[in-house]
DONUFI-987538 format. One record per residue (C-alpha): residue in one letter; x, y, z; residue number from 0. Coordinates in nm, 2 decimals. Each point is the difference from the previous one (the first is absolute). Layout:
BEGIN
tortor_X_Y_Z_tormi
a_X_Y_Z_NUM
...
END
This chain:
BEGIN
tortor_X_Y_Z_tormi
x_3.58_-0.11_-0.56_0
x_-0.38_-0.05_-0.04_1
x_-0.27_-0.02_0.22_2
x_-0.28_-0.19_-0.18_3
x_-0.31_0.11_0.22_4
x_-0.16_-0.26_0.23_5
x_-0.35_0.06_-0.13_6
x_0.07_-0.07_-0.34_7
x_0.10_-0.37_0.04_8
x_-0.28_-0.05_0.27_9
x_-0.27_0.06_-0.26_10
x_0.09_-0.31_-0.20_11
x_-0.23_-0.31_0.19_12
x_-0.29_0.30_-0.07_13
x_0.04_0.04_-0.37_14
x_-0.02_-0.42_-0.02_15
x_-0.25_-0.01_0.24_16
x_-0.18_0.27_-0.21_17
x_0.05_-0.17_-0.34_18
x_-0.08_-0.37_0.13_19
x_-0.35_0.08_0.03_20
x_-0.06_0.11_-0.29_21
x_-0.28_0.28_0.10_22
x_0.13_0.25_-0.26_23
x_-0.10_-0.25_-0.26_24
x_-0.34_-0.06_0.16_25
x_-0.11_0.33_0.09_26
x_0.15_0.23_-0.32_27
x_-0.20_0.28_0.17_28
x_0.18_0.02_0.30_29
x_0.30_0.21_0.07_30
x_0.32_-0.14_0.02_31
x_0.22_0.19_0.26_32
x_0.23_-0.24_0.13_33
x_0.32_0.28_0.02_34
x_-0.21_0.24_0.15_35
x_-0.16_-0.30_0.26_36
x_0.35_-0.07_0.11_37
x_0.08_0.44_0.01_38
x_-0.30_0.04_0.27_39
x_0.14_-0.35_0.20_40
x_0.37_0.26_-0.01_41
x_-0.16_0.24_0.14_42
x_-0.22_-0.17_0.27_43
x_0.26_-0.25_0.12_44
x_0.35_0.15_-0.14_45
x_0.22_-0.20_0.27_46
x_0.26_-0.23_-0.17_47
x_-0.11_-0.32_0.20_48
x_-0.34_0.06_-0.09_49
x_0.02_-0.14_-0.34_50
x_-0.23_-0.30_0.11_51
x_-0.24_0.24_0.08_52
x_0.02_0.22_-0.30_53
x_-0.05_-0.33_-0.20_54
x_-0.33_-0.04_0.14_55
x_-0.14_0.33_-0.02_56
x_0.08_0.00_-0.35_57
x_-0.21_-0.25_-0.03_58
x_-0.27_0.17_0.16_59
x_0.05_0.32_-0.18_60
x_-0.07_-0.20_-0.30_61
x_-0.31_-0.18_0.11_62
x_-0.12_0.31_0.10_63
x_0.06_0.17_-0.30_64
x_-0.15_-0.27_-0.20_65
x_-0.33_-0.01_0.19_66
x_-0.03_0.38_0.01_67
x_0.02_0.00_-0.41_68
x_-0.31_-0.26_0.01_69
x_-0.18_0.18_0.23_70
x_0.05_0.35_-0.19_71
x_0.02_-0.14_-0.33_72
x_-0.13_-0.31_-0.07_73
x_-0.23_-0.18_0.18_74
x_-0.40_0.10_0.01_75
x_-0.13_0.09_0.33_76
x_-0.22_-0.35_0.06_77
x_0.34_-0.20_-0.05_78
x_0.18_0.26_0.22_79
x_-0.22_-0.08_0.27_80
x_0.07_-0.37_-0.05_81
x_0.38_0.02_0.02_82
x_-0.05_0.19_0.29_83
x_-0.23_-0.22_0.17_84
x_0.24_-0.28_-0.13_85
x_0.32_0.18_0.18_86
x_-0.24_0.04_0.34_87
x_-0.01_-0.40_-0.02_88
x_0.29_-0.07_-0.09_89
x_-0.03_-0.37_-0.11_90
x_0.12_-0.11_-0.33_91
x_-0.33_-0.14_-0.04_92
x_-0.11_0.32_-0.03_93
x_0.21_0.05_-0.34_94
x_-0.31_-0.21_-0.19_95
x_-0.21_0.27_0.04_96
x_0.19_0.26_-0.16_97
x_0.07_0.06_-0.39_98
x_0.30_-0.13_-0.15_99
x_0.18_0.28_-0.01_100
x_-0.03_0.06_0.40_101
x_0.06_-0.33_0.10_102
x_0.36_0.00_-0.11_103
x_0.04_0.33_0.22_104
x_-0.19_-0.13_0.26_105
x_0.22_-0.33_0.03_106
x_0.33_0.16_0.00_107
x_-0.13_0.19_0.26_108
x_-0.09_-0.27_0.24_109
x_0.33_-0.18_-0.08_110
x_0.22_0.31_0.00_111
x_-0.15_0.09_0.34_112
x_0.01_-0.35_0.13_113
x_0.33_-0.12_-0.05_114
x_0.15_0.36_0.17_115
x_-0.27_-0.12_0.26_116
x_0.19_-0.35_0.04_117
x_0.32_0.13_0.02_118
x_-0.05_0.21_0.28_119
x_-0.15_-0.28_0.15_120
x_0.28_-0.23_-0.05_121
x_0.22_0.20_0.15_122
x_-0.18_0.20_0.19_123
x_-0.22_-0.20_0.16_124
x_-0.23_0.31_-0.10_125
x_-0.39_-0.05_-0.14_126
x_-0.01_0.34_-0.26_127
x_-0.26_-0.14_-0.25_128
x_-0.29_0.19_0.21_129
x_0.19_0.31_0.01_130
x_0.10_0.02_-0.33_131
x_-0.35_-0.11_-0.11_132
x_-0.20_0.32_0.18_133
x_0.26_0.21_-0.19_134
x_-0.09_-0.15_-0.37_135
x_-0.37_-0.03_0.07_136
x_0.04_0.40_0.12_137
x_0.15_0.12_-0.27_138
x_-0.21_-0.19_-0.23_139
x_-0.37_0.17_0.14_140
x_0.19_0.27_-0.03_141
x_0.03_-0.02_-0.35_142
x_-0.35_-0.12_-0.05_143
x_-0.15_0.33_0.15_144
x_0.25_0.20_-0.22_145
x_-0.15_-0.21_-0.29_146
x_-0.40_0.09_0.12_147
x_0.04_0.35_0.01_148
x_0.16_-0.05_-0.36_149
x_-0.33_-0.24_-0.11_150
x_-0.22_0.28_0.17_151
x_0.20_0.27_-0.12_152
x_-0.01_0.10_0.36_153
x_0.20_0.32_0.17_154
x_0.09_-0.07_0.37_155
x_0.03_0.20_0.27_156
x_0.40_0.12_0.04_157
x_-0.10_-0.19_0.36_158
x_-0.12_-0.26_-0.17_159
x_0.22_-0.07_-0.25_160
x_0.32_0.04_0.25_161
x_-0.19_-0.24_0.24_162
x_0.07_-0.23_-0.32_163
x_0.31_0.08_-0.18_164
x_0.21_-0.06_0.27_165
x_-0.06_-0.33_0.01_166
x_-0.02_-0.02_-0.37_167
x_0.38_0.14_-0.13_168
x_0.08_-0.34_0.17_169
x_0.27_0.14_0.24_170
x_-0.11_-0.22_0.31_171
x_0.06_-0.33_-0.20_172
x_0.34_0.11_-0.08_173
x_0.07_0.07_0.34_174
x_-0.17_-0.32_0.13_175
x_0.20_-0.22_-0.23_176
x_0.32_0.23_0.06_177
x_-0.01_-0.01_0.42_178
x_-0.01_-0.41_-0.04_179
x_0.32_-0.04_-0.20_180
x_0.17_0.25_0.22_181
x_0.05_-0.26_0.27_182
x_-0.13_0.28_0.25_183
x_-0.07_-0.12_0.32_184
x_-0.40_0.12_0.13_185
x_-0.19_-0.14_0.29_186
x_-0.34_-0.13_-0.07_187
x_-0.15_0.32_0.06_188
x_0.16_0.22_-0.17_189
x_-0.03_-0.24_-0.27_190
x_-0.37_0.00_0.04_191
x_0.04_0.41_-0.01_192
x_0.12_-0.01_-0.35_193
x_-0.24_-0.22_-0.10_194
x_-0.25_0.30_0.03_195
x_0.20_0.23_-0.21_196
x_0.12_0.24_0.28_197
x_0.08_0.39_-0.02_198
x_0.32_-0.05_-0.16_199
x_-0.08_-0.21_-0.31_200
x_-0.36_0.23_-0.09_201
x_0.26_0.30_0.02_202
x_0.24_-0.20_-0.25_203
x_-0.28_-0.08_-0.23_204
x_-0.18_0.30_0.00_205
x_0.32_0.23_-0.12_206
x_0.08_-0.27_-0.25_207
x_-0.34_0.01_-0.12_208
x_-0.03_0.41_-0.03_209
x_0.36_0.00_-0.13_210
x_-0.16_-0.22_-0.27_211
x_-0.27_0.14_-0.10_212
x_0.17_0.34_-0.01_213
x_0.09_-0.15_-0.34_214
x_-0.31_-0.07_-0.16_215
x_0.03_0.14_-0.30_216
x_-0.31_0.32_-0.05_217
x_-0.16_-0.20_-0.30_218
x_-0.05_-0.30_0.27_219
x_-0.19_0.24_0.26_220
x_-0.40_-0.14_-0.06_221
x_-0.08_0.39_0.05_222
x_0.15_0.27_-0.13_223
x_-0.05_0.37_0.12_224
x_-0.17_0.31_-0.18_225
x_0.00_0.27_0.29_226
x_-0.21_-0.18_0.26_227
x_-0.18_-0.21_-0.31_228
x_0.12_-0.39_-0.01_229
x_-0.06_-0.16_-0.30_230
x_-0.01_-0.36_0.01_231
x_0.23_-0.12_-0.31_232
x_0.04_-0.33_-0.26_233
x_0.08_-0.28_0.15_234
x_0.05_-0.04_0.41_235
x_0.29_-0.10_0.18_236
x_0.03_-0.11_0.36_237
x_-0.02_0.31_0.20_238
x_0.28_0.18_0.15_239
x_0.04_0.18_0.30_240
x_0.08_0.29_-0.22_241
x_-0.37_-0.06_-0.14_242
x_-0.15_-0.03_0.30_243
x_0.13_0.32_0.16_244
x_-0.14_0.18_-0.34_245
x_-0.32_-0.21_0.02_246
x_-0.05_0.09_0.35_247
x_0.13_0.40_0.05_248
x_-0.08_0.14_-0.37_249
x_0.40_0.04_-0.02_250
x_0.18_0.05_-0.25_251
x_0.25_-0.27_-0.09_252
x_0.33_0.24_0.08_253
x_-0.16_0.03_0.41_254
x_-0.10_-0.37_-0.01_255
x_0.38_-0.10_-0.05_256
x_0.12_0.24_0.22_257
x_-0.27_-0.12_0.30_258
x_0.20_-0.35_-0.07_259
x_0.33_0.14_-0.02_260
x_-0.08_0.12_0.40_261
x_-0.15_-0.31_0.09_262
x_0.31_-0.19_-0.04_263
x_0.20_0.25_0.17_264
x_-0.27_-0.08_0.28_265
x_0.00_-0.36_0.02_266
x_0.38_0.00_-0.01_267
x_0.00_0.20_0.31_268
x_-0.22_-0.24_0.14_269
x_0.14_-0.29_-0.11_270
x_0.36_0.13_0.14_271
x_-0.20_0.05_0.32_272
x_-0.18_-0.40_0.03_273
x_0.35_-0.08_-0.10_274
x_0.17_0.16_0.33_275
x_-0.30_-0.12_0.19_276
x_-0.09_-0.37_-0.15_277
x_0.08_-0.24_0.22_278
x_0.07_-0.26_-0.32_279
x_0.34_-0.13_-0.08_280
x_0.21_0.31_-0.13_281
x_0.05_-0.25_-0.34_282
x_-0.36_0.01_-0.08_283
x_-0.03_0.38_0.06_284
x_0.30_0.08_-0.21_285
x_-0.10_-0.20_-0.30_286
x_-0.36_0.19_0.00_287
x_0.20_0.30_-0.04_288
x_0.22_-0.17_-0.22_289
x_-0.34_-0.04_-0.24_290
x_-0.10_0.35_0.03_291
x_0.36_0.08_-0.11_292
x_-0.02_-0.21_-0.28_293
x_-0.36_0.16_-0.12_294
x_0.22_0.33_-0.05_295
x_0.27_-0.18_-0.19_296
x_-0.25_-0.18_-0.21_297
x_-0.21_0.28_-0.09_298
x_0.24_0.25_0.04_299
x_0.01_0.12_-0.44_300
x_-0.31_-0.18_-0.10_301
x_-0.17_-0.38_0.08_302
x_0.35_-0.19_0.01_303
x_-0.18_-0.33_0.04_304
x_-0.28_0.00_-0.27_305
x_0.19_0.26_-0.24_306
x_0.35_0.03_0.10_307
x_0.15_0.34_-0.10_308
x_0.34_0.02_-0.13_309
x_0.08_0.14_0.35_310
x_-0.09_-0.32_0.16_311
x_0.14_-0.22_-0.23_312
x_0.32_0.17_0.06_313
x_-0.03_-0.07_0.35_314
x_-0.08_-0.35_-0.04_315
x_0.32_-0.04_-0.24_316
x_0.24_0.18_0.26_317
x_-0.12_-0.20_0.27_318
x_-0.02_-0.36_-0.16_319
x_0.21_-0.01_-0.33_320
x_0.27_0.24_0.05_321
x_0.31_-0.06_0.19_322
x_0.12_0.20_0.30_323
x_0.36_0.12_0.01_324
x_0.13_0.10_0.32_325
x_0.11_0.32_0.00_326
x_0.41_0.06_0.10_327
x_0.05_0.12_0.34_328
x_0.21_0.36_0.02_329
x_0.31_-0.05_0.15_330
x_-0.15_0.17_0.32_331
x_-0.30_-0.29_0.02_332
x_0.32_-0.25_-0.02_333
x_0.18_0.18_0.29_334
x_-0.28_-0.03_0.17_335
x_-0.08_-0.37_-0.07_336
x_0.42_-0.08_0.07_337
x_-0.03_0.19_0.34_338
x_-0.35_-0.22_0.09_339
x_0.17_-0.28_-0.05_340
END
């Protein structure tokens, strides 16, 4: 006999949700990631009955995705600002401001958001829309100041820009979107707790984001290093905290990534510790690891979400498209079993 696996079927309402609006059409820039969207929702939520929730943060993913690429690919600085002045509002009066290519972003946005929102209050009885709201408008200064140091061809501090790309690898919106369509049951102030990004999900983020940019590749580093010369080179991409650590110590690029390498062996020690410690529902704590976890998958051979490897494409046919055949019991397993019974 085979076992189809449960994720594979669950993906379908995303991939029509995903097609019915029609953004791939709109925005041909934009990446289209939709298997890999629904890989990282495995990985963060990989419970059978939490297909509902998987739905939605595949959604997410892709809106996430899909503003990222206008951010770092598309959109000038002056109609970054806008959007993200637009997204702080959050009104879809708002959308008249922007360019036409925004405004179809922006709107799905709003409506994606909203109608998650008015589910959970339907059956909830639960107001998320302010939540959820914070998280977006975060994540989307976030991006802005990633943008401005790119206008102003500016290197942060390593402080500074960790103060920032926590917040900007997007990892507390998953989580935010994730913890609502978990059903988990959280008193008022421990829900107000999580509104201010505790411990837990700044440890999550922060190893997903070094695990990321441990795989930027050397031609995308804004400064490369001659001895303790750094030569600023064509072209300027968003810094890295690979860059930064260069920028900042005269390192060489071989110390800088093995400073990173140790600095997510620290924060998972202190993660594992706020986890023993937090006082938040032991869901909430064990899908922030679950994200880290998934930052090693994903980046594991290579940037399996923008450029997927053939390693991670194997892993995302294994899991998704291939059956799973139960392997025969030895006769000593059946003994067993016969005995149990």
């Amino acid at each position: 006999m085979r076992m189809w696996n449960f994720s594979h079927q669950s993906s379908y309402p995303s991939c029509r949700w995903w097609t019915d609006l029609g953004l791939k059409e709109k925005l041909s820039f934009a990446r289209e990631r939709l298997m890999e969207n629904y890989f990282c929702s495995i990985g963060i939520a990989p419970d059978p009955h939490f297909s509902r929730c998987r739905e939605k943060l595949t959604q997410v993913c892709c809106l996430i995705s899909t503003i990222d690429d206008i951010y770092d690919e598309y959109g000038t600085f002056e109609e970054l600002h806008m959007f993200t002045t637009a997204v702080e509002r959050w009104e879809v009066t708002a959308a008249y401001d922007l360019p036409q290519y925004m405004q179809s972003c922006y709107l799905v946005l709003l409506n994606t958001v909203e109608q998650m929102c008015h589910e959970l209050q339907r059956e909830k009885g639960f107001g998320a829309l302010p939540f959820l709201k914070k998280a977006w408008a975060d994540l989307c200064r976030a991006f802005l100041m990633e943008a401005k140091w790119c206008q102003e061809k500016c290197m942060p501090t390593f402080e500074d820009y960790m103060g920032n790309a926590w917040m900007s690898v997007s990892v507390h919106v998953m989580l935010a979107h994730a913890v609502l369509f978990m059903d988990v049951d959280m008193t008022e102030k421990e829900f107000e707790h999580l509104r201010q990004y505790p411990p837990v999900i700044r440890y999550s983020a922060t190893i997903f984001r070094l695990l990321n940019d441990l795989v930027v590749p050397s031609f995308h580093i804004p400064y490369a290093c001659q001895g303790i010369q750094f030569v600023e080179r064509e072209g300027w991409d968003t810094p890295s905290a690979i860059a930064c650590y260069m920028n900042e110590n005269s390192a060489t690029e071989e110390a800088a990534r093995r400073h990173i390498k140790g600095l997510i062996n620290e924060t998972w020690s202190a993660m594992s510790q706020e986890i023993t410690a937090s006082s938040l529902p032991v869901r909430i704590t064990a899908t922030a690891a679950n994200v880290a976890r998934l930052g090693h998958c994903l980046y594991q051979h290579g940037d399996g979400h923008s450029k997927p490897g053939k390693e991670f494409k194997y892993r995302v046919r294994s899991l998704l498209m291939e059956p799973i055949i139960p392997a025969k019991r030895s006769a000593a397993a059946e003994h067993i079993l016969l005995r149990a019974e």
